[in-house]
C-alpha positions as CSV (number, residue, x, y, z in Angstrom):
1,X,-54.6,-34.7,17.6
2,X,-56.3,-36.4,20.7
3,X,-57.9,-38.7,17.8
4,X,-55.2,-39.4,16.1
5,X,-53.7,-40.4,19.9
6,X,-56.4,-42.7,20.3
7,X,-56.2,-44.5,16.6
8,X,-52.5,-44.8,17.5
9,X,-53.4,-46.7,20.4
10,X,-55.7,-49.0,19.0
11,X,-54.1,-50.1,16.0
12,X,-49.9,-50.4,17.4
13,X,-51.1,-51.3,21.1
14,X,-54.6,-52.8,22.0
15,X,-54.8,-55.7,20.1
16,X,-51.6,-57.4,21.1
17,X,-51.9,-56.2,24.8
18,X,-52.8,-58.4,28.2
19,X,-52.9,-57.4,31.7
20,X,-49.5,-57.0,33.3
21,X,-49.1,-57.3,37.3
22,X,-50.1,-53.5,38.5
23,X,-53.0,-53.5,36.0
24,X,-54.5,-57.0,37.4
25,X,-54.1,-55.9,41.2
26,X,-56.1,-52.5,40.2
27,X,-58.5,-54.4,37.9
28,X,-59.1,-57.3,40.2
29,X,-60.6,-55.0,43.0
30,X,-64.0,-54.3,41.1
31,X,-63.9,-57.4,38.8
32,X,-66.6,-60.3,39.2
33,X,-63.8,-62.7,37.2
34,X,-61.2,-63.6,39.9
35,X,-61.0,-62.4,43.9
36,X,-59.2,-59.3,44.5
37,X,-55.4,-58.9,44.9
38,X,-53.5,-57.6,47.7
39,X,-53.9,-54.0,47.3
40,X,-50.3,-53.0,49.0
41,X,-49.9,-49.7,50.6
42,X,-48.5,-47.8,48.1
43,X,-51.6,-47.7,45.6
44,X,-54.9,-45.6,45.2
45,X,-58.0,-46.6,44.2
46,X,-58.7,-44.2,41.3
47,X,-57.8,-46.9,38.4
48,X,-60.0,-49.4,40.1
49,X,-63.0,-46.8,39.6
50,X,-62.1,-46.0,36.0
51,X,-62.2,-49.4,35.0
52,X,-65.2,-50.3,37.5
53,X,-67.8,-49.5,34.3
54,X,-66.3,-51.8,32.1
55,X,-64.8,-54.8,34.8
56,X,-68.2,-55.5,36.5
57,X,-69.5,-56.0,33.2
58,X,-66.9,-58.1,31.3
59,X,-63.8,-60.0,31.3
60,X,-62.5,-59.3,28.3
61,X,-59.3,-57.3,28.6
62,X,-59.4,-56.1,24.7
63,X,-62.7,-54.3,25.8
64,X,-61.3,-53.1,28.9
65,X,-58.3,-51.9,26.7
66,X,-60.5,-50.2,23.6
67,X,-62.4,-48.8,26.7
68,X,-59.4,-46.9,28.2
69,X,-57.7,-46.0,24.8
70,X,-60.7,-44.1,23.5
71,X,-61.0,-42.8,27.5
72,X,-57.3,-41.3,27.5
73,X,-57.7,-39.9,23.7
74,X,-61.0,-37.8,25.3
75,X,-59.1,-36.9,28.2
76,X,-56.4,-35.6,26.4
77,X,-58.8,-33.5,24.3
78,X,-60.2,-32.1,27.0
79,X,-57.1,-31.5,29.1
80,X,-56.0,-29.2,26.3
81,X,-59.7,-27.2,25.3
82,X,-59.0,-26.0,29.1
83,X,-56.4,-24.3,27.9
84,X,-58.6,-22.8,24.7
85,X,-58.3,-19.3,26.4
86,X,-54.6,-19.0,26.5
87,X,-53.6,-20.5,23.6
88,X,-54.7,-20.5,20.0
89,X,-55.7,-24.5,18.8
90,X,-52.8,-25.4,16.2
91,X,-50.3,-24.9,19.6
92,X,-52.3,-26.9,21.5
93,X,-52.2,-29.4,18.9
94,X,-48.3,-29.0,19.2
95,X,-48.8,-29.7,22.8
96,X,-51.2,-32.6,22.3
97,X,-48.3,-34.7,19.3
98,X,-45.3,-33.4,21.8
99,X,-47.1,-35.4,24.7
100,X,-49.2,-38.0,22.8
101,X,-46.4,-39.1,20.1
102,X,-44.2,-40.2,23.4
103,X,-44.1,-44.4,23.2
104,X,-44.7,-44.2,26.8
105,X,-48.1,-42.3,26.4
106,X,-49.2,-44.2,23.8
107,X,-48.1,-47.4,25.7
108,X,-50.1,-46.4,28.6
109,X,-52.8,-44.8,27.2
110,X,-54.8,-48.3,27.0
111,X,-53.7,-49.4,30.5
112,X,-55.4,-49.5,33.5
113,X,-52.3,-47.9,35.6
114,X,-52.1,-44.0,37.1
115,X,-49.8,-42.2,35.6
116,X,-51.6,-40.6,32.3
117,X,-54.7,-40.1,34.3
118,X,-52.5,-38.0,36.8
119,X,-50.7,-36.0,33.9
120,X,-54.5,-35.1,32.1
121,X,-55.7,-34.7,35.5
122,X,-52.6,-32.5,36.1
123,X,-52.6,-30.2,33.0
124,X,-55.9,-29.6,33.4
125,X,-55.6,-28.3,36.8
126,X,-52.7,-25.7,36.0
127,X,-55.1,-24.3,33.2
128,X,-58.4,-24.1,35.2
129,X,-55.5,-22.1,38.1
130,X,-54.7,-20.1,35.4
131,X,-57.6,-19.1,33.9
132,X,-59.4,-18.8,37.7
133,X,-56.2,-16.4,38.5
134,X,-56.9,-14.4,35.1
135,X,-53.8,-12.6,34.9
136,X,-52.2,-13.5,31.9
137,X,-53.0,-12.2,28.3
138,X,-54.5,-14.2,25.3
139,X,-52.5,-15.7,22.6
140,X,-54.6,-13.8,19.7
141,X,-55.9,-10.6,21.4
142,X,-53.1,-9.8,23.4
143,X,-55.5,-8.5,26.2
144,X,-55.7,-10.2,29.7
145,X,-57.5,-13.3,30.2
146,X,-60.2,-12.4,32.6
147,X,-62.3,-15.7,33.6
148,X,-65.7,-14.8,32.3
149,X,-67.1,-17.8,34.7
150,X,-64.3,-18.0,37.5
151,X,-66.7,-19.9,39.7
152,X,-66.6,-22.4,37.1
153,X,-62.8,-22.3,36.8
154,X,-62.3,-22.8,40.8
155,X,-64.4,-25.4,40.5
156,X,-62.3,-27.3,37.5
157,X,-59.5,-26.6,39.3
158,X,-60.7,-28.3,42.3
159,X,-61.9,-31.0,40.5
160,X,-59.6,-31.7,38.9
161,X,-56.9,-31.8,42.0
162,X,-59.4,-33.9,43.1
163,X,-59.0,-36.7,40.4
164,X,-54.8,-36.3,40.6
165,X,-55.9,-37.0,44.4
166,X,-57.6,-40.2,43.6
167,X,-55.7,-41.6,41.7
168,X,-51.8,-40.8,43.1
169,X,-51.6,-38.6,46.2
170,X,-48.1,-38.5,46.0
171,X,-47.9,-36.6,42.6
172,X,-51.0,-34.6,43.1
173,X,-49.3,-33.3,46.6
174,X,-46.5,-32.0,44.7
175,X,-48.5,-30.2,42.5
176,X,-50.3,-28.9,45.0
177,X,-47.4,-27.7,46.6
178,X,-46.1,-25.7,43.5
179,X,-49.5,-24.3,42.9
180,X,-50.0,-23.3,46.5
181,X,-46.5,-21.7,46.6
182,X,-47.2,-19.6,43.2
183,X,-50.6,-18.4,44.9
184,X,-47.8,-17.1,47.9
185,X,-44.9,-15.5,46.0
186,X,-47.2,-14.1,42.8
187,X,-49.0,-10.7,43.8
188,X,-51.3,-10.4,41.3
189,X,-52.7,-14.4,41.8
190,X,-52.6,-14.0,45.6
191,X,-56.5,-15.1,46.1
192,X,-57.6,-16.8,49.2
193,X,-59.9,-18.5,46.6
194,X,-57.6,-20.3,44.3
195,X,-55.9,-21.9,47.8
196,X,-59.3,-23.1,48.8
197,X,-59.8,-24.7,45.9
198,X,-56.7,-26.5,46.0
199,X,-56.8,-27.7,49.3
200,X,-60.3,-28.9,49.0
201,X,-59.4,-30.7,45.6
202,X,-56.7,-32.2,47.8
203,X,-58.7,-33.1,50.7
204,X,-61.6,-34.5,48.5
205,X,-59.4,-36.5,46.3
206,X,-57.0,-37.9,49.6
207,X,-59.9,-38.6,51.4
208,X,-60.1,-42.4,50.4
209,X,-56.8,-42.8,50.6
210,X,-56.3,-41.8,54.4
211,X,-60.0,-43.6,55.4
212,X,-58.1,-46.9,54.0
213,X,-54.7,-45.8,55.6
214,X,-56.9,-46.0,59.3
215,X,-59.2,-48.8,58.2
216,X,-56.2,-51.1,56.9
217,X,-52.4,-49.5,57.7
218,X,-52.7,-47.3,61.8
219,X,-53.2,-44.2,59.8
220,X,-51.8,-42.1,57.1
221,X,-47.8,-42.0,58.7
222,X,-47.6,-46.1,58.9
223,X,-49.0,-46.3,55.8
224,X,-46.5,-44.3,54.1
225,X,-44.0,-46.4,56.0
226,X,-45.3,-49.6,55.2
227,X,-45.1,-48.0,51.2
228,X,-41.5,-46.7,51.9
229,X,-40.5,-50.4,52.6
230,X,-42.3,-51.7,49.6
231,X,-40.3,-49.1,47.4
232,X,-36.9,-49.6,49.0
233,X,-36.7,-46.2,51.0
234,X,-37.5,-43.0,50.1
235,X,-34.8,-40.3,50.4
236,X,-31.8,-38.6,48.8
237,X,-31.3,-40.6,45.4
238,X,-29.8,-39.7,42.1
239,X,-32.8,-41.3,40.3
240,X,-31.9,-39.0,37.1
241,X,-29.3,-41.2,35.9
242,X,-31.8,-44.4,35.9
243,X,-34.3,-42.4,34.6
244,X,-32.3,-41.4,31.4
245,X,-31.4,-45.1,31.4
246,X,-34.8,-46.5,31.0
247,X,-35.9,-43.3,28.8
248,X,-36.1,-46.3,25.9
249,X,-37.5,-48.7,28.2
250,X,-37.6,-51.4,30.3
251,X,-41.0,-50.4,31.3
252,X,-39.3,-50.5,35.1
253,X,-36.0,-50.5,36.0
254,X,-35.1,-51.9,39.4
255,X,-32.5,-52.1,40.5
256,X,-31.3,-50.1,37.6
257,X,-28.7,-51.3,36.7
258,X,-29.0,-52.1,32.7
259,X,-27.1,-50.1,29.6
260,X,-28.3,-47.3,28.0
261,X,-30.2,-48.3,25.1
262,X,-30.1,-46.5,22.1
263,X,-28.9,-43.4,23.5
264,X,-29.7,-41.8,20.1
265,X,-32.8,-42.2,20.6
266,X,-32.9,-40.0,23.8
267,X,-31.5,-36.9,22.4
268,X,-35.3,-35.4,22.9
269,X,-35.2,-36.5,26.9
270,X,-31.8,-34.3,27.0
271,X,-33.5,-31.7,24.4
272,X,-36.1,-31.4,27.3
273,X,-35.2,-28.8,29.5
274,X,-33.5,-26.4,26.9
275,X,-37.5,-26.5,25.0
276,X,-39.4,-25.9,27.8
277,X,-36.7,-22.8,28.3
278,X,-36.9,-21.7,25.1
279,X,-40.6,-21.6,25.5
280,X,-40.3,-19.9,28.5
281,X,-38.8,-17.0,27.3
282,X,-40.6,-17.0,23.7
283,X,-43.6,-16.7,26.2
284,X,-42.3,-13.8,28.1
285,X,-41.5,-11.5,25.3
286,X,-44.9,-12.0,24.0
287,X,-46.4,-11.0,27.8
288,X,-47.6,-14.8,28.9
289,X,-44.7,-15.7,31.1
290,X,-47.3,-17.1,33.8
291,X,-48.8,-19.2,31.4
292,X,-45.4,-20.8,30.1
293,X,-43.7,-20.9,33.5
294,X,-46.2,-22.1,36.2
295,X,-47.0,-25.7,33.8
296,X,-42.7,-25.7,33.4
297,X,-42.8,-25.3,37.6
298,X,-45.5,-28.1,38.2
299,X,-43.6,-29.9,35.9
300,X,-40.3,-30.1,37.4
301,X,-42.0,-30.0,40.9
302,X,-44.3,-33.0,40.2
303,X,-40.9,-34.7,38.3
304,X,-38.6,-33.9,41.6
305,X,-40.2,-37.3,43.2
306,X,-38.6,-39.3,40.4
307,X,-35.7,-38.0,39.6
308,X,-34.1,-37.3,43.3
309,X,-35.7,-39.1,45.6
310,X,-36.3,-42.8,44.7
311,X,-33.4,-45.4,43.3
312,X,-35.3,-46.9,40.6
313,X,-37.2,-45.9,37.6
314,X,-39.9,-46.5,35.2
315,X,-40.3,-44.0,32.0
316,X,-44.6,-43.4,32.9
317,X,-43.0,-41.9,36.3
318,X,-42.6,-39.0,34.1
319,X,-45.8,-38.4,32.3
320,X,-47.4,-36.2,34.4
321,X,-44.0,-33.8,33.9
322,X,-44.4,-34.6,30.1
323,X,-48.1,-33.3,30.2
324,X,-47.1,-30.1,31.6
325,X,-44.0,-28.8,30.0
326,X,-45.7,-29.8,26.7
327,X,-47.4,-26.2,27.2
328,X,-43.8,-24.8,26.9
329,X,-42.4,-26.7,24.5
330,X,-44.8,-25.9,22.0
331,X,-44.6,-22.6,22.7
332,X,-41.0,-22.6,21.5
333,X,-42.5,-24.7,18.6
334,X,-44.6,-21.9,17.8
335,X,-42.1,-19.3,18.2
336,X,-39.6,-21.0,16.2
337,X,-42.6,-21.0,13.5
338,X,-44.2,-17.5,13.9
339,X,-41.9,-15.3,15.8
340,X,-38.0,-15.7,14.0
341,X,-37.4,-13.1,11.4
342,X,-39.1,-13.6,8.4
343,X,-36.2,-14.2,6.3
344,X,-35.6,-17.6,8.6
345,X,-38.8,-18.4,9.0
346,X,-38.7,-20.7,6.1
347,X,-35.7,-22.3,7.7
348,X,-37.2,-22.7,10.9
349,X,-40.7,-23.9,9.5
350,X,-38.7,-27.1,7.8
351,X,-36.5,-27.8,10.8
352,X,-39.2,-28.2,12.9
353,X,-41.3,-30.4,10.2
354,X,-37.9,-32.5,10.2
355,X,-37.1,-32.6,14.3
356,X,-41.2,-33.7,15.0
357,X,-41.0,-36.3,12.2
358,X,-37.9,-38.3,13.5
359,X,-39.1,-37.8,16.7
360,X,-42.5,-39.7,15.6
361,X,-40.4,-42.4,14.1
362,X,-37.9,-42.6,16.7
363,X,-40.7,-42.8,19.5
364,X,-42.7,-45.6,17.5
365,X,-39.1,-47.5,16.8
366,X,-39.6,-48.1,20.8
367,X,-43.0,-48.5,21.2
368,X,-43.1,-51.4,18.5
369,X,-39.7,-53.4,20.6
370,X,-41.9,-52.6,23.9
371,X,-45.1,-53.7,23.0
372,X,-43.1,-56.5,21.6
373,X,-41.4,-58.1,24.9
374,X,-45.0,-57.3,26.3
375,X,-46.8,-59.3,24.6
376,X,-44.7,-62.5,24.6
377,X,-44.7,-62.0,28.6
378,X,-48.9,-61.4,28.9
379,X,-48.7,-65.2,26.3
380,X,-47.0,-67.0,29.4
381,X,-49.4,-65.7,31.4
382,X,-52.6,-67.0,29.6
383,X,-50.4,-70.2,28.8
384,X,-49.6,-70.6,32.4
385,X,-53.0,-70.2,33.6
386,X,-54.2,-72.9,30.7
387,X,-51.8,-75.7,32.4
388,X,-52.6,-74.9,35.5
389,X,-56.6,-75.5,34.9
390,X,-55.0,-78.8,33.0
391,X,-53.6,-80.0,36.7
392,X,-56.9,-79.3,38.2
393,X,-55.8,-76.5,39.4
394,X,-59.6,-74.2,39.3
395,X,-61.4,-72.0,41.3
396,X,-62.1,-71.7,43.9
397,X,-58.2,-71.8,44.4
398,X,-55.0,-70.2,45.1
399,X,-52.1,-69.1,43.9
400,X,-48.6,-68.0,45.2
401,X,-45.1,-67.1,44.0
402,X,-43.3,-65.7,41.3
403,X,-45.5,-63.5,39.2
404,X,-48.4,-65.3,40.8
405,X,-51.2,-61.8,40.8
406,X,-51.2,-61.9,36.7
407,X,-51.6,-65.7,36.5
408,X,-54.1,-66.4,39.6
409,X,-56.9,-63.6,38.1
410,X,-56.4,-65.0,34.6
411,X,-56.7,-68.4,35.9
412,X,-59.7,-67.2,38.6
413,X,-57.9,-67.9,41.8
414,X,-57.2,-65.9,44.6
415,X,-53.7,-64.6,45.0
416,X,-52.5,-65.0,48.6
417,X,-49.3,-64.0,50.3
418,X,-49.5,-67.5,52.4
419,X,-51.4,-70.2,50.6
420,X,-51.5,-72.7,53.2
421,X,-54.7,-74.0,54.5
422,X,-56.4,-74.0,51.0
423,X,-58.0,-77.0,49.3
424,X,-56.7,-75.5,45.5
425,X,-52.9,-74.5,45.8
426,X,-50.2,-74.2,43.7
427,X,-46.8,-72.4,44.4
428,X,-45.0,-71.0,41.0
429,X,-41.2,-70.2,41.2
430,X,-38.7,-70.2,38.5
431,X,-36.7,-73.4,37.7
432,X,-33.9,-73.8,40.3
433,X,-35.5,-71.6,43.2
434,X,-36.4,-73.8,46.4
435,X,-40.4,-72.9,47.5
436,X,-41.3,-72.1,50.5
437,X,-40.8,-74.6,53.2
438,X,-44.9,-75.4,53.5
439,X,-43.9,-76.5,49.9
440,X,-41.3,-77.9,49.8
441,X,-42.0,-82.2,49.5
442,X,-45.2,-81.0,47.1
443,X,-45.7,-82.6,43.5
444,X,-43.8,-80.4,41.0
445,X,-44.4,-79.8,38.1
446,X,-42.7,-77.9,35.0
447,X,-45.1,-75.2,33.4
448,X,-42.6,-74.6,30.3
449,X,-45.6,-71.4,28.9
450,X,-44.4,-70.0,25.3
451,X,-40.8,-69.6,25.8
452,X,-40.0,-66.3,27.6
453,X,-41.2,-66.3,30.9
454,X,-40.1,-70.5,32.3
455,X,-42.4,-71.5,36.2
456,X,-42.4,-74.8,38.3
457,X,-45.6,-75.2,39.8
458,X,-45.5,-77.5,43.1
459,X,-49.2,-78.8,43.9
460,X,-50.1,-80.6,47.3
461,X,-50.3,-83.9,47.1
462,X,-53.9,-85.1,46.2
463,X,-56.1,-86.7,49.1
């Protein structure tokens, strides 16, 4: 399944795919192509390390792309052999096509942005807890999983708290939370050892994050202020409703304030909830109830961020809650195949064949329309960058304005939030918007790119 995950994303993504903003601000901190973007308060430098192997050495982006697409698909693999002990391998292939035939995994799968690398990073970590904690029973056998190497399971679970760390603190505190909290309120895993693991996953993973909050922000608190502005205010918001509304794409939604497309094609986002449940339960009669319910908890926990307390959305926001109640869900799969009465099962077997396969075509109906609009945006960018060169416009240089980060690295200039001073400079807004006032009696001139995304570039005059 994590093969077929990875052909998917090489053959209906990769080859038409460019760099979109976030990806170029991550990409441009370790790439010898262009100087690095502003790296704004609300990222983490995990992504920037990812790519590092492949960004020092090249500028390609379809080898930075093939790179992370066969990356995710061995991720993925391994995300679900660490749950080999709980579960026999055709459910965690259900897992792996309930997660990996989403459009949005697929569509981020080749992408140098967080999200999927929090969700692997994520699912991983609740089945290293699990198997660490030992107190649930095998799939097959029906005995208890003991860890036969629970050193080794602590130290997976660590790790890989570590790497949801790294690459979004955010999430991976919420998760930690959840975890911590089960290690609390559950008897049997109350171990000092499992909490030590995941506070020194935590701590390991953060650490970057709050050296850079002192070195760059005052510290960790006006950091996370300086983020809240960015994002518009965190607090009390009824993100749900823009999160169903963006289910179908755009890629980010803000202010949300679009239709609902294709709300037929959201009946699985709705369907959700009642599988993950139904999986709950199928798990509890069969004796694994902590199996099925702690990746449903982290789910919803790490998913609580999104849906409640920011006003905007973006359908990868969700992944990491994806990734985990995929356990669930195909445990209802499974039930629905193995555990109805044999005089349904024949019934059950074909509705299921039937629900997965227009849910494969349904989630690819989307991923072909996104991948779409993408590509004709990344086209301007290249085009852009092309005219710009053309007005003599070439490193060492810099850029400013509207969607400025994408078009400066492709073009090799620096990206800058005030421009003035330099020798190289061009300002890009959209036809009818005033620049800046530094810019205002500049040369302009009218960058027209392929058709869907329109710039004025204004140049100083020449010496």
């Amino acid at each position: 399944m994590a093969a077929v995950f990875t052909l998917a994303q090489l053959v209906f993504v990769v080859p038409r795919l460019g760099l979109s903003w976030d990806e170029t601000v991550y990409v441009s901190q370790v790439s010898a192509h262009a100087p690095a973007a502003y790296f704004d308060p609300a990222r983490a430098r995990g992504i920037s390390l990812l790519v590092a192997p492949v960004a020092l050495l090249t500028s390609s982006v379809t080898a930075l792309h093939v790179y992370l697409a066969l990356a995710s698909g061995l991720g993925l693999f391994l995300a679900l052999v660490v749950w080999r002990p709980l579960r026999p391998g055709w459910l965690l292939a259900l897992a792996g096509l309930a997660f990996g035939g989403l459009w949005v995994t697929q569509y981020y799968g080749p992408q140098a942005m967080p999200d999927l690398w929090v969700a692997l990073s994520a699912l991983a970590a609740v089945g290293f807890f699990l198997r660490a904690a030992g107190a649930d029973r095998a799939w097959v056998t029906g005995r208890d999983v003991a860890a036969r190497h629970p050193v080794r399971a602590l130290a997976g679970l660590a790790g890989c708290m570590g790497c949801a760390a790294l690459f979004r603190p955010g999430d991976a505190v919420f998760l930690a939370g959840f975890l911590a909290g089960a290690v609390i309120l559950v008897a049997r895993w109350r171990r000092w050892q499992l909490l030590a693991a995941i506070v020194a996953g935590l701590a390991a993973g953060g650490a970057e994050w709050v050296i850079e909050a002192y070195a760059r922000f005052g510290g960790p608190l006006a950091r996370l202020h300086a983020a809240s502005r960015e994002q518009g205010g965190f607090g009390l918001h009824l993100g749900v409703w823009a999160q169903l509304r963006a289910v179908n794409g755009p890629t980010l939604c803000r202010p949300c304030l679009t239709g609902w497309h294709d709300p037929e094609l959201s009946l699985w986002w709705l369907a959700l909830p009642l599988l993950a449940a139904l999986g709950v339960w199928a798990a509890r009669r069969a004796g694994r109830l902590g199996s099925s319910l702690l990746p449903a908890g982290c789910g919803l926990a790490v998913a609580v961020q999104y849906l409640f307390l920011i006003g905007y959305a973006a359908p990868r926001f969700l992944l990491p809650a994806y990734a985990l109640l995929a356990i669930p869900v195909a445990d209802a799969l499974g039930w629905l195949l193995t555990g109805v009465a044999p005089r349904w099962r024949e019934a059950a077997t074909a509705l299921v064949g039937l629900g997965l396969t227009l849910q494969l075509l349904a989630q690819h109906a989307v991923l072909g329309h996104e991948v779409r609009g993408t590509v004709a945006f990344h086209a301007d960018y290249g085009v852009i960058a092309a005219d710009l060169r053309k007005l003599g416009v070439i490193p060492p240089c810099v850029l400013k304005g509207d969607q400025f980060i994408p078009i400066a690295f492709l073009a090799g200039c620096a990206s800058a939030r005030s421009p003035a001073g330099a020798k190289r400079v061009a300002v890009l807004e959209q036809p009818g918007v005033h620049p800046p006032r530094y810019a205002r009696h500049w040369q302009r001139h009218r960058l027209p790119g392929t058709g869907v995304l329109k710039l004025v570039a204004y140049l100083p005059p020449h010496d």
